[in-house]
VMD Tcl script that builds the backbone (N, CA, C; Angstrom):
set m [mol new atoms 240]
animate dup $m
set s [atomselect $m all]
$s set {name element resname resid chain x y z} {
  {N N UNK 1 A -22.369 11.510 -30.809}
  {CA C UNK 1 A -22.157 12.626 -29.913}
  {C C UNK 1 A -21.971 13.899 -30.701}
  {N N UNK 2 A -20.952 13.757 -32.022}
  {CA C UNK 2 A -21.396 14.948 -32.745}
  {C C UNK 2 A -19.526 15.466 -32.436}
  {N N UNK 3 A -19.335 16.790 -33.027}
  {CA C UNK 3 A -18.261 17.696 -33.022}
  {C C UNK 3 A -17.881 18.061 -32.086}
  {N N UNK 4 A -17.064 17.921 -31.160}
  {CA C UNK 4 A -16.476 18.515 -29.862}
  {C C UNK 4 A -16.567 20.103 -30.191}
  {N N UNK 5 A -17.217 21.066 -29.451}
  {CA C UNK 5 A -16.849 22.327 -29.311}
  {C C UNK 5 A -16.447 22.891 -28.067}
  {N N UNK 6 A -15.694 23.436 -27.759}
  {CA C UNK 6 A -14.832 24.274 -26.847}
  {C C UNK 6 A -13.471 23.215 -26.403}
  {N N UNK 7 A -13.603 23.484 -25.204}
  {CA C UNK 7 A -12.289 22.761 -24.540}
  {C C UNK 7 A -12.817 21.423 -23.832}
  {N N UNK 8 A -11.997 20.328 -23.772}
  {CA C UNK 8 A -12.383 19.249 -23.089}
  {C C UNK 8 A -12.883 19.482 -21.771}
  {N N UNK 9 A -12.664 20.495 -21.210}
  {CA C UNK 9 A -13.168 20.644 -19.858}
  {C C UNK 9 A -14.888 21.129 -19.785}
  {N N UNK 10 A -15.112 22.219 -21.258}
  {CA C UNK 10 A -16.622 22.590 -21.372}
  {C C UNK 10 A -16.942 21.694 -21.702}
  {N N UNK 11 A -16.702 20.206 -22.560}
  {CA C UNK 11 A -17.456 19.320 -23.033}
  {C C UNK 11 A -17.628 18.161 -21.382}
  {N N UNK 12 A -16.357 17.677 -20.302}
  {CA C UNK 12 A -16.861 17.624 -19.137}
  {C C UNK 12 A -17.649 17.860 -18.357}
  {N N UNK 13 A -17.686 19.146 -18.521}
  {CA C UNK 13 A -18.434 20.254 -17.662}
  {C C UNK 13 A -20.002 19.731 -18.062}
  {N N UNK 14 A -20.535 19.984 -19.554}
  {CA C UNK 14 A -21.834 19.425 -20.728}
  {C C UNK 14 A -22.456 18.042 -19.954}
  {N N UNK 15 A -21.499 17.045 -19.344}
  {CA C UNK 15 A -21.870 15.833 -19.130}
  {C C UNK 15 A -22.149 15.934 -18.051}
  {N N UNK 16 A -21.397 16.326 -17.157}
  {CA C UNK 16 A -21.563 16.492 -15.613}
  {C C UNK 16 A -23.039 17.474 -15.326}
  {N N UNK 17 A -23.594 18.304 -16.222}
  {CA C UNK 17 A -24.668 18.654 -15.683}
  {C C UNK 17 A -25.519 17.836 -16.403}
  {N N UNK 18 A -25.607 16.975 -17.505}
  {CA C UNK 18 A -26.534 15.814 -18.160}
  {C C UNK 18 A -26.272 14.679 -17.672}
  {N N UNK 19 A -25.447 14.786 -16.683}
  {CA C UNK 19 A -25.626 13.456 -15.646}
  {C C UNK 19 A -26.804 13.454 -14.682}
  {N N UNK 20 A -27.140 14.828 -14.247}
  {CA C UNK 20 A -28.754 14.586 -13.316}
  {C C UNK 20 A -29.781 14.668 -14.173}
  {N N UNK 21 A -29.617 15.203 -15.702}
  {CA C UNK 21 A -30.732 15.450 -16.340}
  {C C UNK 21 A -31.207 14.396 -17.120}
  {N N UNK 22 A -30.544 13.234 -17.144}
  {CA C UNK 22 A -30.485 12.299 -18.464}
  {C C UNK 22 A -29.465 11.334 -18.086}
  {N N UNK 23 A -29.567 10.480 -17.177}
  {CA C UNK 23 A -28.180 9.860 -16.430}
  {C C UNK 23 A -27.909 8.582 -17.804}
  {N N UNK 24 A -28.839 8.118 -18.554}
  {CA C UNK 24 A -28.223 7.386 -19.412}
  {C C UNK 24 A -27.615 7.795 -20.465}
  {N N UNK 25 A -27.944 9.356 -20.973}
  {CA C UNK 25 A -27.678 9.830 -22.049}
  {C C UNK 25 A -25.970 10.490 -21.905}
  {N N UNK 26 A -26.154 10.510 -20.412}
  {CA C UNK 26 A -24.415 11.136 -20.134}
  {C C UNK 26 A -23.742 9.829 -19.740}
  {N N UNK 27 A -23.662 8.876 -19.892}
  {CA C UNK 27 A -22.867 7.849 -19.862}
  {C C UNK 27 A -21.827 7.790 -21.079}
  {N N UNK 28 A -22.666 7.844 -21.804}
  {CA C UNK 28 A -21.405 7.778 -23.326}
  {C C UNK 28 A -20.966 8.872 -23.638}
  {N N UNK 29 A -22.012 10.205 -23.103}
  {CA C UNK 29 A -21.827 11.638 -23.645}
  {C C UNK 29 A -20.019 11.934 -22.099}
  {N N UNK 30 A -19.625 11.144 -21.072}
  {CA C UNK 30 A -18.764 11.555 -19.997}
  {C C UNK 30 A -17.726 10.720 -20.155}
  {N N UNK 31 A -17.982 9.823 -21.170}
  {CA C UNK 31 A -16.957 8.661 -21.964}
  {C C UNK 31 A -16.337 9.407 -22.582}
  {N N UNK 32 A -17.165 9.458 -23.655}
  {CA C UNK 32 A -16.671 10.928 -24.707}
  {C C UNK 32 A -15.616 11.668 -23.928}
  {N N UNK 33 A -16.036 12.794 -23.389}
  {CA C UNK 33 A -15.379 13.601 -22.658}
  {C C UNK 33 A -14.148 12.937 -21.955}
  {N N UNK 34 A -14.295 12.317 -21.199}
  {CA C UNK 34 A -13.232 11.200 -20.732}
  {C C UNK 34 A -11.905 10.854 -21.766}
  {N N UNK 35 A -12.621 10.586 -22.615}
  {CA C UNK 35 A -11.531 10.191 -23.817}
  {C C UNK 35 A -10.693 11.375 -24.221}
  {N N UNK 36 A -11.244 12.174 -24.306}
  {CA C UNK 36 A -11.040 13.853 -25.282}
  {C C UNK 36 A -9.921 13.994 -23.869}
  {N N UNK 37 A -9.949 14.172 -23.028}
  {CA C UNK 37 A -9.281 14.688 -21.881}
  {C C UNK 37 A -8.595 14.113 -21.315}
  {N N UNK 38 A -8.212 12.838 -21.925}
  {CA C UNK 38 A -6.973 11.960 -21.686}
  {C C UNK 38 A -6.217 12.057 -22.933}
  {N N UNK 39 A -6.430 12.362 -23.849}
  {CA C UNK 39 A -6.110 12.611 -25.341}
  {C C UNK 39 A -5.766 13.817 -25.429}
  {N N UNK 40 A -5.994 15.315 -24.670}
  {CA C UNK 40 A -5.533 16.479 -24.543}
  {C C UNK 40 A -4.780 16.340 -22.915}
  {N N UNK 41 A -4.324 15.355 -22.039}
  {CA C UNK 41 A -4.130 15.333 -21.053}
  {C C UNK 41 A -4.126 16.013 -20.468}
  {N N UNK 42 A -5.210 16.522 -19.952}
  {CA C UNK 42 A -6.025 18.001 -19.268}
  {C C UNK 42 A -6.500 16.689 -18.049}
  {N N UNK 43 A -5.995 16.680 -16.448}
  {CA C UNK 43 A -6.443 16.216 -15.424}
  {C C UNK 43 A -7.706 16.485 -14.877}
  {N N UNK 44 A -7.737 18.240 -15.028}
  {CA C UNK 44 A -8.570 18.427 -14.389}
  {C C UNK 44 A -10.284 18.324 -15.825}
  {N N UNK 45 A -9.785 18.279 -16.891}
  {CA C UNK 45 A -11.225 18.003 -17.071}
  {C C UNK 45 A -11.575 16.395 -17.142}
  {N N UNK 46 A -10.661 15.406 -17.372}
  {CA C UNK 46 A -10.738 13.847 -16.631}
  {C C UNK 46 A -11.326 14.481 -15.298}
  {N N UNK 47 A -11.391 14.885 -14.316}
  {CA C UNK 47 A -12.113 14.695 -13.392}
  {C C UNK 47 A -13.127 14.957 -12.897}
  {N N UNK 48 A -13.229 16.132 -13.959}
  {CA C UNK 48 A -14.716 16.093 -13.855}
  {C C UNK 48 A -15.652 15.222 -14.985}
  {N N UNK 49 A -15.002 15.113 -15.814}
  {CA C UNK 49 A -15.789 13.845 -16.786}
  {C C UNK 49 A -15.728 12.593 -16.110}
  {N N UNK 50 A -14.689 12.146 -15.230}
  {CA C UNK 50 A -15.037 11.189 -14.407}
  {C C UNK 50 A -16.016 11.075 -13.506}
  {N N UNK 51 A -16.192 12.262 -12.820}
  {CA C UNK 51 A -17.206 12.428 -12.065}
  {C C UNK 51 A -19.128 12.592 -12.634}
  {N N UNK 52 A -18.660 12.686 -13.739}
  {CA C UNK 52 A -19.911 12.902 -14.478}
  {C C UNK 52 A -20.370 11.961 -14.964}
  {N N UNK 53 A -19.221 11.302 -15.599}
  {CA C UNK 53 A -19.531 9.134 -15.356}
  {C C UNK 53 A -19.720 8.346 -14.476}
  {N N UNK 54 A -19.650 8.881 -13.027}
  {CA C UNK 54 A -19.662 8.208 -12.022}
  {C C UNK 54 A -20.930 8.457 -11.477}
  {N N UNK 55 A -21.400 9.948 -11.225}
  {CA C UNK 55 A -22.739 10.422 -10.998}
  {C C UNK 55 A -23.907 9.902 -11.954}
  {N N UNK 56 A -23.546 9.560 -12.975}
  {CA C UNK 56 A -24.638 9.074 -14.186}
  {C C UNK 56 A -24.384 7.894 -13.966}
  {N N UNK 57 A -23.429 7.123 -13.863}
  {CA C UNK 57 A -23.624 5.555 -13.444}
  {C C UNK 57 A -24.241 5.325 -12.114}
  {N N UNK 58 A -24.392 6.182 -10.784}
  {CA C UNK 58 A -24.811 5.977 -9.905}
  {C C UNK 58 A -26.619 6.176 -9.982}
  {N N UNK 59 A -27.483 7.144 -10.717}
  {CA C UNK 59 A -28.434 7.154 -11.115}
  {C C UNK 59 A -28.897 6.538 -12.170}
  {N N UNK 60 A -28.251 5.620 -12.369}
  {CA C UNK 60 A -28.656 4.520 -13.903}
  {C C UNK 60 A -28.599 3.117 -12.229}
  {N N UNK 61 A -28.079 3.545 -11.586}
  {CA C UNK 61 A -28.361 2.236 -10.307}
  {C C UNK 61 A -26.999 1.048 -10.678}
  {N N UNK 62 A -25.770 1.227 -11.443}
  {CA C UNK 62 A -25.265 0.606 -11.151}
  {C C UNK 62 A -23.972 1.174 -9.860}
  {N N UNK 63 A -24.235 0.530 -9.157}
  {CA C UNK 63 A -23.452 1.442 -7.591}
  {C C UNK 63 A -22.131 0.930 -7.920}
  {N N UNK 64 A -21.374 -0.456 -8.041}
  {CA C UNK 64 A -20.085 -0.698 -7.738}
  {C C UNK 64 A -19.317 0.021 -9.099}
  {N N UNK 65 A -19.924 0.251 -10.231}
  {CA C UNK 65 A -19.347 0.810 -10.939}
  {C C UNK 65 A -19.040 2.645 -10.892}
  {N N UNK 66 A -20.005 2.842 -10.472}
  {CA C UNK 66 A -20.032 4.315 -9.853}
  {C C UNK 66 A -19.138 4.240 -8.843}
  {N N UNK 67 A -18.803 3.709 -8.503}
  {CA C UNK 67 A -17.854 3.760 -6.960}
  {C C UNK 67 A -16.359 4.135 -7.260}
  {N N UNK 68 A -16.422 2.501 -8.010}
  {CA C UNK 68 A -15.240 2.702 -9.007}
  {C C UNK 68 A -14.622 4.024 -9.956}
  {N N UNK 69 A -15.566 4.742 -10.701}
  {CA C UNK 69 A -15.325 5.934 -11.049}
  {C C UNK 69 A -15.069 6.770 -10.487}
  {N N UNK 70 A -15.969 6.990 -9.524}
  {CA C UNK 70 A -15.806 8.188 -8.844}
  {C C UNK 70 A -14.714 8.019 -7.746}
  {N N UNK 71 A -14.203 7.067 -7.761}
  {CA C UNK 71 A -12.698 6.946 -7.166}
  {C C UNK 71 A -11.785 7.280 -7.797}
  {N N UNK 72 A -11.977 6.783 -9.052}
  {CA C UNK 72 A -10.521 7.345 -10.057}
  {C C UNK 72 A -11.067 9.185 -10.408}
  {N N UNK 73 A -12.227 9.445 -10.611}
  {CA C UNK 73 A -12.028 10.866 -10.489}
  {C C UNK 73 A -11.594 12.042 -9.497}
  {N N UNK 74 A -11.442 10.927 -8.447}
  {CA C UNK 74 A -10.887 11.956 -7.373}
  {C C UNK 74 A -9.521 11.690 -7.326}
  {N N UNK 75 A -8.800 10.860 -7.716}
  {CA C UNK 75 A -7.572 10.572 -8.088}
  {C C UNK 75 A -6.963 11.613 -9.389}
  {N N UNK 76 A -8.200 11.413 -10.140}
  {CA C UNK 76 A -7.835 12.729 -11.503}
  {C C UNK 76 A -7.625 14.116 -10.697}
  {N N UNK 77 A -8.722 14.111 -9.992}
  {CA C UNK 77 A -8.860 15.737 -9.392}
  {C C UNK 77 A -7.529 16.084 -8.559}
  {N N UNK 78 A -6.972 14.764 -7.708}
  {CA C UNK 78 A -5.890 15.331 -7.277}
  {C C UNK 78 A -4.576 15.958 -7.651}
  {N N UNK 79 A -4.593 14.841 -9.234}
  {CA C UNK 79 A -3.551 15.162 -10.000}
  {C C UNK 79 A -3.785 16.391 -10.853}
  {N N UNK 80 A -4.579 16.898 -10.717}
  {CA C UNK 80 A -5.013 18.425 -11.286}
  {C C UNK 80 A -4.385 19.210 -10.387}
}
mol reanalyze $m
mol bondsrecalc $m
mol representation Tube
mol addrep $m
């Protein structure tokens, strides 16, 4: 994935729009992010890196796992 630059939320933000462009390539690239933003415990960019794992798992066609995510990212988002 390379050097994190900016804030965990721009590197969220990075995945969540390479989730429609490249849904396999933002799987690990919204992990990443995911990680970084539980590690800076920043909620609100967990939720959108969740959501960016969840949207890229849903166009890679696995649905129950996308479901799953994108449940806990709205759980992140609330706690934001």
């Amino acid at each position: 994935m390379g050097v994190a630059v900016g804030t965990a939320l721009d590197e969220a933000r990075a995945a969540r729009r390479l989730a429609e462009q490249d849904p396999r390539r933002a799987v690990p690239a919204a992990e990443h992010a995911l990680d970084r933003a539980r590690r800076d415990r920043d909620p609100a960019a967990a939720a959108v890196a969740g959501r960016a794992r969840g949207l890229a798992l849903l166009h890679c066609g696995d649905l129950d796992s996308a479901i799953r995510q994108l449940r806990l990212a709205a759980a992140a988002g609330q706690a934001a």
